[in-house]
C-alpha positions as CSV (number, residue, x, y, z in Angstrom):
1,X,-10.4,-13.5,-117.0
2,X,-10.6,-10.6,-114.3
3,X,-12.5,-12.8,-112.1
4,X,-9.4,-15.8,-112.5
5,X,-6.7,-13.2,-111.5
6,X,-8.5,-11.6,-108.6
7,X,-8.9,-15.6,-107.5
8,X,-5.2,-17.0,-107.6
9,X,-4.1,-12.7,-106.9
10,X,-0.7,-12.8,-104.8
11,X,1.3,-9.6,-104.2
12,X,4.8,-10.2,-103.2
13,X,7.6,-6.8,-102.2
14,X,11.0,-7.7,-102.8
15,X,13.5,-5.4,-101.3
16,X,16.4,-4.0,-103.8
17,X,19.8,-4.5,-102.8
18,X,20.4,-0.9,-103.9
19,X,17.9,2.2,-104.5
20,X,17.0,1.4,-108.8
21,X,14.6,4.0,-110.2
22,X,14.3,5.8,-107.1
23,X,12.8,2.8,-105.1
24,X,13.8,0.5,-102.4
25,X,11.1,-2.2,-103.1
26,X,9.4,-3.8,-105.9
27,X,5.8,-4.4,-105.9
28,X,4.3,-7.1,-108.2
29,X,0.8,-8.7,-108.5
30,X,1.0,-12.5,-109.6
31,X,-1.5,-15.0,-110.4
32,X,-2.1,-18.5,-112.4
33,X,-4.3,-19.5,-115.4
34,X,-4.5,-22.2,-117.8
35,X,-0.5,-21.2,-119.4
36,X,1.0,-21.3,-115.8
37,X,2.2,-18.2,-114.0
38,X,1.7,-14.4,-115.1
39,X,2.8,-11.0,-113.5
40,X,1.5,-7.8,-113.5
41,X,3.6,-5.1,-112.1
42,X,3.3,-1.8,-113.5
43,X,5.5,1.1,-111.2
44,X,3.5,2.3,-108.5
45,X,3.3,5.3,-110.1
46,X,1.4,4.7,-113.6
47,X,-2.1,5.4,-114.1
48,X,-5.0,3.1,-115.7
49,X,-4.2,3.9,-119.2
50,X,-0.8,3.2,-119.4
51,X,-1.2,0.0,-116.9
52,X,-3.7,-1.4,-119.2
53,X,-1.1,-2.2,-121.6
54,X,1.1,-4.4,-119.3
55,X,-2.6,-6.3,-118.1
56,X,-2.9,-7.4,-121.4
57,X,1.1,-8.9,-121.4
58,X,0.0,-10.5,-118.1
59,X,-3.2,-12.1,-119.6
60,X,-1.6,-13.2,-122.5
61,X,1.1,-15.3,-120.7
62,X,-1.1,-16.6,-118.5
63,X,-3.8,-17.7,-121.2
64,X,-1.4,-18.5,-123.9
65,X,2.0,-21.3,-124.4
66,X,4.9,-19.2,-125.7
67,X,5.7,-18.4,-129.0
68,X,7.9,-20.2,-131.5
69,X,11.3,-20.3,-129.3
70,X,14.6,-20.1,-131.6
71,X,17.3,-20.6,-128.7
72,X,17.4,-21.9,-125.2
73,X,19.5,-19.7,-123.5
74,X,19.7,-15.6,-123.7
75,X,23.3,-13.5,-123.6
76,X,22.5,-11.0,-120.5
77,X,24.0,-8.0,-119.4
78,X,24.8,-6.9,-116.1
79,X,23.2,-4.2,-114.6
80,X,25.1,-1.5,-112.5
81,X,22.4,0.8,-110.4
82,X,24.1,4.7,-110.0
83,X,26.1,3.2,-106.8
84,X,29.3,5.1,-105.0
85,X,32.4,3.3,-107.4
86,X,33.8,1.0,-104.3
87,X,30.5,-0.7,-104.6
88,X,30.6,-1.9,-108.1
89,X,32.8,-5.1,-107.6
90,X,30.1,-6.4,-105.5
91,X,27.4,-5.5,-107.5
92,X,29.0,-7.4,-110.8
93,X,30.1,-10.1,-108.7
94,X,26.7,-10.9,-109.1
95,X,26.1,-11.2,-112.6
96,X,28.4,-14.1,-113.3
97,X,30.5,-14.1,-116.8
98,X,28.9,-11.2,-117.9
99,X,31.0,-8.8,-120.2
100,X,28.8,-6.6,-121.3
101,X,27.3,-3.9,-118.1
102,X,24.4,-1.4,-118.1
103,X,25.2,1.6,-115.9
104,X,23.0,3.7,-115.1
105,X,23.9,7.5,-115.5
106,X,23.3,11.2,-115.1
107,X,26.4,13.1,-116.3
108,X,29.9,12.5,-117.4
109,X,31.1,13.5,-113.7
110,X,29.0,10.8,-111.9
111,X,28.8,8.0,-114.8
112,X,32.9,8.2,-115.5
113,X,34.0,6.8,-112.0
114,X,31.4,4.3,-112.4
115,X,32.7,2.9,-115.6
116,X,36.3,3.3,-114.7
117,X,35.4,1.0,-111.8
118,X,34.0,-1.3,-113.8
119,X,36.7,-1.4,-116.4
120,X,39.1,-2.8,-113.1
121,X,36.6,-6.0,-113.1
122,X,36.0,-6.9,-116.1
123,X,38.9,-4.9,-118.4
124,X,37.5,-6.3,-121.5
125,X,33.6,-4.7,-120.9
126,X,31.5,-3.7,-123.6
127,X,29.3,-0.8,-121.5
128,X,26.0,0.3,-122.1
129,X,24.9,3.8,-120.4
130,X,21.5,4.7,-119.5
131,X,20.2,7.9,-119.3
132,X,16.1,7.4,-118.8
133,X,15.7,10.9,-120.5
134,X,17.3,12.6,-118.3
135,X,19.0,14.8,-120.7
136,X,19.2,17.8,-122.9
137,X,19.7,18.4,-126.3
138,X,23.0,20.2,-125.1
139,X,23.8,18.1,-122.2
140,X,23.8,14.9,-124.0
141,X,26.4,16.2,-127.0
142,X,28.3,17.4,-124.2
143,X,28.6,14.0,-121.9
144,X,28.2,11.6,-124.3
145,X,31.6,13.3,-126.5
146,X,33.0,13.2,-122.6
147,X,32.4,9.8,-122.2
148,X,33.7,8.9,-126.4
149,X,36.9,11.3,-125.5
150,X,37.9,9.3,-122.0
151,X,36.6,5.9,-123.1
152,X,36.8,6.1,-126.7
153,X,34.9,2.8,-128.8
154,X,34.0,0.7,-125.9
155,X,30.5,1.8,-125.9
156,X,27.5,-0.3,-127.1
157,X,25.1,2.2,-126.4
158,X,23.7,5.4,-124.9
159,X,19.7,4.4,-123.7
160,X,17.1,7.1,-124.0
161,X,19.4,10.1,-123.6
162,X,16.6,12.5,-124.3
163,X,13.1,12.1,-124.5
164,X,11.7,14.8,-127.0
165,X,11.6,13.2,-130.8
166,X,13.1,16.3,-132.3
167,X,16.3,16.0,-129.9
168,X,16.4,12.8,-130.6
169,X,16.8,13.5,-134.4
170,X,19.1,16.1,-134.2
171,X,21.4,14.4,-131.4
172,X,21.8,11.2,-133.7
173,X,23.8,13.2,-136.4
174,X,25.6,14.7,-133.5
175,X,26.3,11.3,-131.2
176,X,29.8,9.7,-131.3
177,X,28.0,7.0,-129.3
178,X,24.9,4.7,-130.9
179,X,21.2,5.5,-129.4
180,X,19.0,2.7,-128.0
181,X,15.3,4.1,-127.8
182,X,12.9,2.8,-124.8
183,X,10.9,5.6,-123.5
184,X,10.6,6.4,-126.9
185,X,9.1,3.5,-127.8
186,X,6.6,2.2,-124.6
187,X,5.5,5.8,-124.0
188,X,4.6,6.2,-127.9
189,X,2.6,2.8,-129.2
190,X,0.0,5.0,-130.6
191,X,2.8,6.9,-132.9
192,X,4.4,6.5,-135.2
193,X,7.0,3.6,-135.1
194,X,8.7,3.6,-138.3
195,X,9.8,6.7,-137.6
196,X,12.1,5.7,-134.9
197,X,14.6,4.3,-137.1
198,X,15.3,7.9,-138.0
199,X,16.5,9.0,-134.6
200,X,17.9,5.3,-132.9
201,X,20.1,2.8,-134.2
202,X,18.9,0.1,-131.4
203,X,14.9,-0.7,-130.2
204,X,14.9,-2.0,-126.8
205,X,11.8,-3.8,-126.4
206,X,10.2,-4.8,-122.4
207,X,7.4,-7.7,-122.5
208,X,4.9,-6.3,-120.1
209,X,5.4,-2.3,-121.4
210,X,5.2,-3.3,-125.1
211,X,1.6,-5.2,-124.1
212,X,3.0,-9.0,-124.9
213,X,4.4,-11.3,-127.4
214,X,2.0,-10.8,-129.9
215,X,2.4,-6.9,-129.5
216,X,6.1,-6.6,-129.2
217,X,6.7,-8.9,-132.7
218,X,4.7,-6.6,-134.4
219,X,6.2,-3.4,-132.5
220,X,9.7,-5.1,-133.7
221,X,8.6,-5.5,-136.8
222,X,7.7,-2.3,-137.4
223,X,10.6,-0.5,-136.2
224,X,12.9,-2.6,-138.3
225,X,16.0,-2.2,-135.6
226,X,17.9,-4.7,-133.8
227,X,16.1,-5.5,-130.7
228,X,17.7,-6.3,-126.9
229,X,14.7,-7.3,-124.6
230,X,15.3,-5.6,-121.7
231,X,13.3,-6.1,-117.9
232,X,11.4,-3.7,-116.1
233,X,12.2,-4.9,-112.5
234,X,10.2,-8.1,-112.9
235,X,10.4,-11.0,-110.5
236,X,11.1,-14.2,-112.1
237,X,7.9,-14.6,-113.5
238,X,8.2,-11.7,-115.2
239,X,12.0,-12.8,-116.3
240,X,10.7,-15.8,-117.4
241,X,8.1,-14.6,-120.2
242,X,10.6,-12.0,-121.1
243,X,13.4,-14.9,-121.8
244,X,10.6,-16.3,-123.7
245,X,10.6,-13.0,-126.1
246,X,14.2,-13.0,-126.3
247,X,14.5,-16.5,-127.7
248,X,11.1,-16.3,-129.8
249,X,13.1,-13.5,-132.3
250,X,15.5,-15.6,-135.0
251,X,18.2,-12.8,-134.4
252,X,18.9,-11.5,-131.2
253,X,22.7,-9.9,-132.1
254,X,22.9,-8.3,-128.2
255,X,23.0,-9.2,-124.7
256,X,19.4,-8.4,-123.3
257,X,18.8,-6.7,-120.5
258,X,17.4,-9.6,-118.3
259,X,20.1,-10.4,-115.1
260,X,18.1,-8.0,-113.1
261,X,16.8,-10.5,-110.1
262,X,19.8,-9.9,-109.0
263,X,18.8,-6.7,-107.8
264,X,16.8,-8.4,-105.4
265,X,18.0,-9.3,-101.6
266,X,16.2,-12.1,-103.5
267,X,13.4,-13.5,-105.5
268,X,10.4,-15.2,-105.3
269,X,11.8,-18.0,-108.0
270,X,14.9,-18.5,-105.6
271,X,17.7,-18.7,-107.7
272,X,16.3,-19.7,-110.8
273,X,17.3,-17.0,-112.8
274,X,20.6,-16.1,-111.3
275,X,23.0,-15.7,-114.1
276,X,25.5,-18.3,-115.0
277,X,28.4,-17.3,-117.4
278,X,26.9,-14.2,-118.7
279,X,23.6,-16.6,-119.9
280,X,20.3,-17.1,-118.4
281,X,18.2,-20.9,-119.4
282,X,15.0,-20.1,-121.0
283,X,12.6,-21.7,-118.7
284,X,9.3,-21.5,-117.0
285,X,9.3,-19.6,-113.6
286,X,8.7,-22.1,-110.3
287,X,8.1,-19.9,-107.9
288,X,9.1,-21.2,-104.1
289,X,9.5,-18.6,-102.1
290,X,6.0,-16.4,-102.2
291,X,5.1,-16.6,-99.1
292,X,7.7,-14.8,-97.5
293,X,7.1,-11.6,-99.7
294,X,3.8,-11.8,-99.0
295,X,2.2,-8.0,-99.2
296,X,0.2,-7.2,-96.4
297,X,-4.1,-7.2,-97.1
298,X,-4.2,-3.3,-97.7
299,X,-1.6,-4.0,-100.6
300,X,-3.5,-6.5,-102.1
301,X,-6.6,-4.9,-101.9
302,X,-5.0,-1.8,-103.7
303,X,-3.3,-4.0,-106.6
304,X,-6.9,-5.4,-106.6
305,X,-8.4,-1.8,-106.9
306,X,-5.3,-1.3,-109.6
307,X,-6.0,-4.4,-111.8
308,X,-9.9,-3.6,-111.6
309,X,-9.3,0.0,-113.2
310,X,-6.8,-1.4,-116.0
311,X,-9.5,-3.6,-116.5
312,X,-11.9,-1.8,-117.5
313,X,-10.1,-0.3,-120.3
314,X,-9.2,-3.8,-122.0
């Protein structure tokens, strides 16, 4: 199978519209097999162990059809990077219909605006706030009982607002907010699962991360949470298998986290999965527009480099 992907190998960079996770362009190897199109595009920065696990997502699409689907359109939320406030009309303005927003956070001072601006384009917004971790034990309890005392109910969620377990456990009892876990659950596959359910009331599951479709049903299962399938910066390829996760669960009870190629100045899929009344079709990606994302050869050679490492630990 390493031999197939190194054949077909494209690397694409699509510039961000805004800086997201510290990064101005997103890197992604694609490549065909028998199933159609497959991505793998771990952050620049993981190693070979933890890449391994989104190699096997990207070998599974590309080798196997999509599981069981129970819907043919996914609920998505839109996704606010930490921006200055006058930018966020703009930035929703491209997530068409969508009432619930992700904002990305990292204290009461710089979040607040941010959702206040929010609230003056779409009054009726359910918000979702994500931390990544970067929190305290004491700093969360402090911002997140800021944000409950300006905002009061409106919240869905905090996301991953610390990152040790034992916070975690002792922040839920303390929370006016609920907890989504994600770090908590991609960085830990080799723990213990069940346990999560003790410190989160939401599992927030990413198709390449989790290792798949296979993987993340039985990572779902295990939890025994209500899931949102979230993206990790994926072009459309990417989008596409994760749409595919979101409609192969028989309850899906929030909007998933999957509007994000609109992030991009654009996407290799064109407009394919632009969002259209706060919904995104479940469909196969066509990608049109490789060519002028094309990587240059000392990319490609390293992605080549990258996928030949992860390889090795299949």
């Amino acid at each position: 199978m390493l031999e197939q992907i190194l054949s077909t190998l494209q690397v694409v960079q699509l510039p961000l519209r805004n800086t997201f996770r510290g990064i101005h362009t997103r890197e992604a190897a694609i490549f065909q097999a028998d199933a159609g199109w497959s991505e793998f595009s771990p952050f620049l920065e993981y190693d070979a162990v933890e890449s391994v696990t989104w190699l096997k997502a990207a070998i599974e699409a590309a080798q196997q059809p999509w599981p069981e689907l129970h819907r043919t359109r996914i609920p998505v939320n839109a996704t606010l990077p930490a921006v200055q406030p006058d930018q966020v009309a703009a930035i929703l303005s491209r997530f068409n219909g969508c009432t619930t927003v992700k904002i990305k956070v990292d204290s009461f001072a710089q979040g607040a605006p941010l959702v206040e601006a929010t609230l003056e384009v779409i009054p009726e917004a359910t918000i979702r706030i994500d931390v990544n971790g970067g929190w305290d034990l004491d700093e969360a309890i402090t911002h997140l009982t800021e944000f409950h005392i300006r905002f009061g109910n409106l919240f869905d969620y905090v996301e991953q607002p610390v990152v040790a377990i034992d916070e975690l456990k002792k922040l839920k009892s303390e929370s006016p907010i609920k907890i989504a876990a994600d770090e908590s659950i991609r960085k830990n596959l080799g723990g213990e699962l069940e346990a999560i359910r003790d410190y989160a009331d939401v599992a927030v599951l990413k198709w390449q991360p989790l290792g798949g479709f296979t993987a993340a049903h039985t990572i779902a299962e295990r939890i025994g949470l209500p899931i949102v399938v979230s993206s990790a910066l994926d072009t459309g390829i990417g989008i596409s298998h994760s749409l595919a996760l979101a409609a192969s669960f028989k309850e899906l009870p929030y909007a998933c986290g999957l509007g994000t190629t609109s992030l991009f100045e654009a996407d290799i899929c064109g407009e394919q999965f632009q969002v259209d009344a706060g919904f995104l079709n479940v469909q196969r990606a066509l990608p049109i527009d490789i060519e002028r994302f094309a990587a240059p050869a000392d990319r490609v050679q390293w992605w080549k480099n990258r996928i030949m490492s992860a390889g090795e630990l299949l």
